[in-house]
KOLDREN-338277 format. One record per atom (N, C-alpha, C): residue number from 1; atom name; x, y, z. Coordinates in steps of 0.001 Angstrom, whole numbers, plus 500000, padded with zeros to 6 digits. Each point is the difference from the previous one (the first is absolute). Layout:
BEGIN
- resi,name,x,y,z
- NUM,CA,X,Y,Z
...
//
This chain:
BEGIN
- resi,name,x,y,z
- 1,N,901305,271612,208417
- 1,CA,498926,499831,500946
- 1,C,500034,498583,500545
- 2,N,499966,499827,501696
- 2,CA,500129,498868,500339
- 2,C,498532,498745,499650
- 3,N,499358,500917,499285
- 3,CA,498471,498851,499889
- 3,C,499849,499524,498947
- 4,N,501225,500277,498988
- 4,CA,500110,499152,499007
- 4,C,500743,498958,499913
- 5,N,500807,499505,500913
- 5,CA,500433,499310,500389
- 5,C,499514,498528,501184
- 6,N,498548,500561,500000
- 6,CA,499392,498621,500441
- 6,C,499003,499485,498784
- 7,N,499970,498868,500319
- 7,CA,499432,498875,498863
- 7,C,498680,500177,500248
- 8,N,498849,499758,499651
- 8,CA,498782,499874,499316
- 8,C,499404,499084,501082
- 9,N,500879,499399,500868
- 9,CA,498969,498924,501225
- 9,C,500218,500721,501205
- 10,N,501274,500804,499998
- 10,CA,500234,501148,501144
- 10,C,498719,501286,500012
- 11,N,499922,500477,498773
- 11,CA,499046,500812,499874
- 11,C,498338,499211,500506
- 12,N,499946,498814,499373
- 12,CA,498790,499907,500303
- 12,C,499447,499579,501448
- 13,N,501143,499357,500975
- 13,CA,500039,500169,500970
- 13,C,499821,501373,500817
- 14,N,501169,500699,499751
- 14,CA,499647,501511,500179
- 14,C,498135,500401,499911
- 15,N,500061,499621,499247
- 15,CA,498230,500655,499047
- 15,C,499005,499696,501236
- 16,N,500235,498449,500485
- 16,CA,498654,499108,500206
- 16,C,501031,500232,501824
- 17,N,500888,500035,500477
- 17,CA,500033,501328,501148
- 17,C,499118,501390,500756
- 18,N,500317,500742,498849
- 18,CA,499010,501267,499468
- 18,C,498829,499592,500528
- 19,N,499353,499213,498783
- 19,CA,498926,500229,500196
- 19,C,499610,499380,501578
- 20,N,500716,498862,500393
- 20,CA,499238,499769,501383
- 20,C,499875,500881,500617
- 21,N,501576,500630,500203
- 21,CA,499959,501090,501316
- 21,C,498702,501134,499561
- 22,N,499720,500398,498507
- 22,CA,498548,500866,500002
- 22,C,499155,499436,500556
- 23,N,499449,498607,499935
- 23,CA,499038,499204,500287
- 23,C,499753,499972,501691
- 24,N,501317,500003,500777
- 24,CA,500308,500240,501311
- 24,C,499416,501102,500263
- 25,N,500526,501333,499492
- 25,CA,499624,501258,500244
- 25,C,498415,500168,499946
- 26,N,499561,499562,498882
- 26,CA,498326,499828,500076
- 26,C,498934,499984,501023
- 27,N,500870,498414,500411
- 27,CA,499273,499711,501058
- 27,C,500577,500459,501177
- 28,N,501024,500672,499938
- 28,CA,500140,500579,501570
- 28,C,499129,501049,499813
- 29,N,500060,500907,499087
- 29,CA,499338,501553,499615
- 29,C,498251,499178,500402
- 30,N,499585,498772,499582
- 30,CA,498203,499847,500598
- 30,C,500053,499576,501630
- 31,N,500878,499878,500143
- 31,CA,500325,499299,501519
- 31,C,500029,500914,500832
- 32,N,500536,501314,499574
- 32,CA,499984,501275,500614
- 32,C,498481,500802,499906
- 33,N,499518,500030,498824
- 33,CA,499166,500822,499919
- 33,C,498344,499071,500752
- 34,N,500585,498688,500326
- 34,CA,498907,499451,500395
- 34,C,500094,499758,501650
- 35,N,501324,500268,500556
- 35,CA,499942,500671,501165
- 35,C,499452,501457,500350
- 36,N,500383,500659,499218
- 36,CA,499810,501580,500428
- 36,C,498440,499856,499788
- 37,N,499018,498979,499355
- 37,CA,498605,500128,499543
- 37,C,499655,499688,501686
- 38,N,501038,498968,500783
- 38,CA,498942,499069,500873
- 38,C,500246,501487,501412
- 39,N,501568,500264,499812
- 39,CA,499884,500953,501531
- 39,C,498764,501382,499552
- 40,N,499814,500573,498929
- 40,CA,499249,500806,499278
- 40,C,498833,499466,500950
- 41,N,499227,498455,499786
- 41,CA,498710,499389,500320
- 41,C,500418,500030,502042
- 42,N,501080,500225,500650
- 42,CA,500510,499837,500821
- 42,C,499911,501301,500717
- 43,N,500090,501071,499364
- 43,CA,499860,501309,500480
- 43,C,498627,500187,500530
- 44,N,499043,500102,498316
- 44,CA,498923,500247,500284
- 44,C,499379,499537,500680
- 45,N,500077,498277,500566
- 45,CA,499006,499272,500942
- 45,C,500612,500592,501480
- 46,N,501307,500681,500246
- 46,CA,500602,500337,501364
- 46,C,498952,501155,500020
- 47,N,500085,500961,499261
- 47,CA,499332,501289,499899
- 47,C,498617,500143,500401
- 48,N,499204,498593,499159
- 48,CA,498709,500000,500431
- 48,C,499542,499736,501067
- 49,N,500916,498940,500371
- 49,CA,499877,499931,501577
- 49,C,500170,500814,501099
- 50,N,501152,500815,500131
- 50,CA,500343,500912,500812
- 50,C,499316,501294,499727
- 51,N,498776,500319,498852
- 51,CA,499043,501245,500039
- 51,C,498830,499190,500146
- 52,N,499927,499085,500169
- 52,CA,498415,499459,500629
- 52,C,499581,501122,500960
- 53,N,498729,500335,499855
- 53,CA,499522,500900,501657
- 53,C,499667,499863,500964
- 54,N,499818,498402,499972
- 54,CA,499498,499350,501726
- 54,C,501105,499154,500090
- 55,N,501046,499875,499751
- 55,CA,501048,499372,500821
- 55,C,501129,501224,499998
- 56,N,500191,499507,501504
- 56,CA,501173,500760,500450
- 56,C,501615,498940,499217
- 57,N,501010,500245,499532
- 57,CA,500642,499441,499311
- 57,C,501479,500692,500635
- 58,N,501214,499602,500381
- 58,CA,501076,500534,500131
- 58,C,501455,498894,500037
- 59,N,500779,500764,499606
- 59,CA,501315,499170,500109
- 59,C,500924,501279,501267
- 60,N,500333,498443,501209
- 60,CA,500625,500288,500672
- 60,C,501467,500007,500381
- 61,N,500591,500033,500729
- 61,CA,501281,499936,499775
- 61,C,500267,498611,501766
- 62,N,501133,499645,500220
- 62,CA,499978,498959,500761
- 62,C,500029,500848,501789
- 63,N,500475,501728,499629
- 63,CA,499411,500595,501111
- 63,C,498668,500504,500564
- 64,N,499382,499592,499110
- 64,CA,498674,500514,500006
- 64,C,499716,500932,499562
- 65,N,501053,500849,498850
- 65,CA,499570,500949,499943
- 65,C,499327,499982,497953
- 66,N,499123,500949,500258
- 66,CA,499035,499828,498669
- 66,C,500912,500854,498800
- 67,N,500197,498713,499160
- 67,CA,501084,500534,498816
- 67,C,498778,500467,498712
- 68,N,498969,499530,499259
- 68,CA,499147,500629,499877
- 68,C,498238,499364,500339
- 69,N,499256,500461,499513
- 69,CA,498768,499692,499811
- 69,C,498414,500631,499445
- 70,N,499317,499580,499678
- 70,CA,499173,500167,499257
- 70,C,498939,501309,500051
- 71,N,499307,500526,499559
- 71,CA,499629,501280,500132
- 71,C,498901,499983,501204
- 72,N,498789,498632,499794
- 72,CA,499333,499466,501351
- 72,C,500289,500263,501260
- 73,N,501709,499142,500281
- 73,CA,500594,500238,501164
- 73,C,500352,501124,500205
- 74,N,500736,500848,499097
- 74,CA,500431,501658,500673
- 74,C,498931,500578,500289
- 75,N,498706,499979,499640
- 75,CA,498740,500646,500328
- 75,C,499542,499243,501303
- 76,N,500418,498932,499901
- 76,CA,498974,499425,501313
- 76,C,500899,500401,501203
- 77,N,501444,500035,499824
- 77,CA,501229,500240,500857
- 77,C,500177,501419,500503
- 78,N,499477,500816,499086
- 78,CA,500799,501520,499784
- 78,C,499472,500830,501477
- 79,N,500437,500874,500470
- 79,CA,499928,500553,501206
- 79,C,499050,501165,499546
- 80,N,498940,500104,500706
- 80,CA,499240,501741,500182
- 80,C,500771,500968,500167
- 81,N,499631,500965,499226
- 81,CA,500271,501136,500072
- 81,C,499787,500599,501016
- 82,N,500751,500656,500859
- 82,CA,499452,500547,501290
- 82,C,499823,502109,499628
//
């Protein structure tokens, strides 16, 4: 086995390696989960905004044409039934 063949300062190097790169992983793994918390807080404040009932709310496109919008606006927008 080639790992008996390293000395006791190789290993502990090896060791104290290890453990950083876990220590790395850690904090990438809270770095992640504390992004996904903020777009999470990012959704819901888009959401609340765009079902408000007295604002008309929409995302357009640079032709003018309406890519979506809020339930307000399709009601205030929407065509009679003839």
């Amino acid at each position: 086995m080639k790992d008996q063949s390293k000395t006791k300062q190789g290993l502990i190097q090896e060791l104290d390696s290890l453990e950083q790169r876990i220590a790395d992983l850690e904090r990438s793994e809270s770095d992640r989960k504390q992004m996904e918390e903020v777009l999470r807080e990012s959704i819901e404040t888009t959401k609340a905004l765009l079902n408000n009932p007295t604002d008309v709310i929409g995302l357009v496109d640079a032709n003018g044409i309406i890519l979506d919008i809020n339930t307000s606006g399709a009601e205030r927008f929407r065509k009679p039934v003839e």
